[in-house]
Every structure is written in C-alpha cells, then in structure tokens.
C-alpha positions as CSV (number, residue, x, y, z in Angstrom):
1,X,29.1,3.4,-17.5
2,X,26.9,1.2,-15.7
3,X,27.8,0.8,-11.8
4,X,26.3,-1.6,-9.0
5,X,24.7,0.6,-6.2
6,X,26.3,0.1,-2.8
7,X,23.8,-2.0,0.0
8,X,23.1,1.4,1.9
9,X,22.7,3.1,-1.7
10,X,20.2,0.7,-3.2
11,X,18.0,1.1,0.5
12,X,18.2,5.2,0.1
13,X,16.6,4.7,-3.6
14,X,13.7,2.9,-2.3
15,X,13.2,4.6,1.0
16,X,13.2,7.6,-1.4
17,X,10.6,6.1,-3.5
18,X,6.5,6.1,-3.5
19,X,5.8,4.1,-6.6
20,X,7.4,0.8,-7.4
21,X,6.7,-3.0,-9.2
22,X,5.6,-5.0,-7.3
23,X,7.0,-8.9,-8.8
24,X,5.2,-12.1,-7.5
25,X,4.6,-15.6,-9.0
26,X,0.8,-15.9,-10.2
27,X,0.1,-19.7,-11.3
28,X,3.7,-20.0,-12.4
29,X,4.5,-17.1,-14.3
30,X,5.8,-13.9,-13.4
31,X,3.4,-11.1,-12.6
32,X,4.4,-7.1,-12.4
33,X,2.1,-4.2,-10.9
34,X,2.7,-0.8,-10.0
35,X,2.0,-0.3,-6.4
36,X,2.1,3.0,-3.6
37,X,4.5,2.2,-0.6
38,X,6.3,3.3,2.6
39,X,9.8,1.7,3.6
40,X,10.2,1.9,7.3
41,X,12.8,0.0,9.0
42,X,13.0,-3.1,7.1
43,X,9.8,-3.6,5.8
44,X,7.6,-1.8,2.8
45,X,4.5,-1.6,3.7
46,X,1.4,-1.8,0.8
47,X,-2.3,-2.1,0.7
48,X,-4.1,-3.1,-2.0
49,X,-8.2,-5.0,-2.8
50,X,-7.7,-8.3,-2.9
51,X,-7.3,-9.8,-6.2
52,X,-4.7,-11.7,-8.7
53,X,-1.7,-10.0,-6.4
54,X,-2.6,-11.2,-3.0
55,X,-3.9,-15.0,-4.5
56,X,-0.6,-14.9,-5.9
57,X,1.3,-13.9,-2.9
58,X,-0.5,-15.6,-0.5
59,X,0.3,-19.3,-2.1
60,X,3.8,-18.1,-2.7
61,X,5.2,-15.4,-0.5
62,X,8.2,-14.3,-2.2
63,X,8.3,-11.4,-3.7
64,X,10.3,-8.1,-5.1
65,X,9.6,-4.6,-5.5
66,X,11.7,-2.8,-7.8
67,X,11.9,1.5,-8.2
68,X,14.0,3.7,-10.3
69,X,15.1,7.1,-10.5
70,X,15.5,7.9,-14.5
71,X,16.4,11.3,-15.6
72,X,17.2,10.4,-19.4
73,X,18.6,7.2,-21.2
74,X,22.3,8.2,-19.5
75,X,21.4,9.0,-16.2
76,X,19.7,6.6,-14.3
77,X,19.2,4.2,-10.9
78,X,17.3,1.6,-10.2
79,X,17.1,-1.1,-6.9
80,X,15.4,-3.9,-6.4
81,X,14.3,-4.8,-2.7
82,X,13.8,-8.9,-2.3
83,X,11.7,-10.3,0.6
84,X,8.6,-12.0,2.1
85,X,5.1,-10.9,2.0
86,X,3.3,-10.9,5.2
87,X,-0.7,-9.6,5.8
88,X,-0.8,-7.3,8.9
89,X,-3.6,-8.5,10.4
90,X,-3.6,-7.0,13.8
91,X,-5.6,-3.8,14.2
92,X,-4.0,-1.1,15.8
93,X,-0.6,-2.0,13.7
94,X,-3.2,-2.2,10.3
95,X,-4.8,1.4,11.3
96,X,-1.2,2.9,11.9
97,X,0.4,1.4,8.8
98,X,-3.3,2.9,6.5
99,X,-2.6,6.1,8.6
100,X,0.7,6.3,7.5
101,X,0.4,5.5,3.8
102,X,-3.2,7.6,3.4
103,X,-1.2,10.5,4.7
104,X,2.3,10.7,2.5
105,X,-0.3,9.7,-0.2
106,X,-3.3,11.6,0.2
107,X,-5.0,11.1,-2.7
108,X,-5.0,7.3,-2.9
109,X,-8.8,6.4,-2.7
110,X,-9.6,5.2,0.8
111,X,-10.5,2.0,-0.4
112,X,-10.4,0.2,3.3
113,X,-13.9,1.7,4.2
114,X,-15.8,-0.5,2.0
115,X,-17.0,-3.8,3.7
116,X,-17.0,-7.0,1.4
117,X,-19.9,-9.6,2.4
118,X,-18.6,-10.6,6.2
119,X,-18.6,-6.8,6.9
120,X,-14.9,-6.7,7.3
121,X,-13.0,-3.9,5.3
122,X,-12.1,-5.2,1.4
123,X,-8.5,-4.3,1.6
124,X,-5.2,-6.4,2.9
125,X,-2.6,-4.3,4.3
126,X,0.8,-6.1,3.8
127,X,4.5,-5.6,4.8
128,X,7.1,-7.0,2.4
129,X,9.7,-8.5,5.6
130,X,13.1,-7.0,3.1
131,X,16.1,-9.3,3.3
132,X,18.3,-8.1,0.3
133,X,18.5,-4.7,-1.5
134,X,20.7,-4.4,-5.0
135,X,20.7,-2.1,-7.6
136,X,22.6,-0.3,-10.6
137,X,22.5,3.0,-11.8
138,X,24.6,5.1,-15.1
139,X,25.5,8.5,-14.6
C-alpha cells in the first residue's frame, strides 16, 4: 500500500541521497537531469558547466529535485524537495561548498579548474534554497 512520507521522513530520504532529478522549466517545457548533490541545512547544493540547466534556471528559478530509494516494484520511497535556485557566487562559500561535494564524491571530474574565455572557472556552483519536502513510499 502506497503511504505519504512524513515532512521529517521525506528530508531523511534526500539528505540520504547523492544522485537525484533535477526538474526546471527550459523555454516552457519541463526539463529532467540527473545531478550529484549534498543537502545541508536547508539547501542542496549542486555544480554543474553551464548549459540548457542553468539558462533554464536562471530565467526561471523554481525548481525540484526528486530521489528515490527502490528495492523492487513493492518496496519503494521516493521525495521530492521544492525550492529556489540560487548561484553561489561568493568565493570562500563557492570553495567550501566544491570542497564538500569533490570530497563525498571523489570521482566527479573536477570540472571547476578549466577557465572559459574571461579566465574565470566554467562551472556555477548553486544552492537549491528548499521550502517543501513530500514524498511516498510502498513497503
């Protein structure tokens, strides 16, 4: 039987997580990618190159990141954290936050080293500011 995952429930599934969907609205339509994350506090933090996702974010910043926990077709949970999307622009807080998600995810590629045209690093390091966390599960 399918059963709504209590507030405190829902958070525990995606503080648990490391891989979710990322949803956003890209020129009107809704747009899904897998993306790497931390949740600290009330914000998941992401990076990412720019591209399609950040265009998208940045003209409309709200957003949802969903993440399950499936063991088979019977046993399941899954939680969907809704928020804002906010670049992290300052540099100590952007070094801590690539720190943080380089090290519980060593083996991401560190992507922030390479310089785009103006010499600045390629990659936007952005929180998701969480206001609302549901979710389901079967067991």
């Amino acid at each position: 039987m399918i059963k709504p995952l209590s507030s405190e429930e829902a958070r525990a599934l995606v503080r648990e997580g490391r891989m979710g969907r990322l949803g956003c609205i890209s020129e009107g339509e809704p747009y899904v990618v897998p993306v790497s994350y931390i949740f600290e506090g009330e914000s998941i933090y992401v990076h990412s190159l720019t591209g399609r996702k950040i265009r998208a974010m940045r003209r409309d910043p709200r957003v949802c990141l969903q993440v399950d926990d499936i063991e088979d077709e019977y046993h399941w949970r899954s939680a969907i954290a809704f928020g804002e999307y906010e670049e992290i622009t300052d540099s100590d807080e952007r070094a801590r936050v690539l720190d943080h998600l380089l090290g519980r995810f060593p083996h991401l590629t560190p992507i922030e080293s390479v310089p785009v045209h103006d010499g600045q690093s390629s990659v936007v390091v952005f929180r998701i500011r969480v206001r609302e966390v549901t979710g389901a599960g079967e067991s």
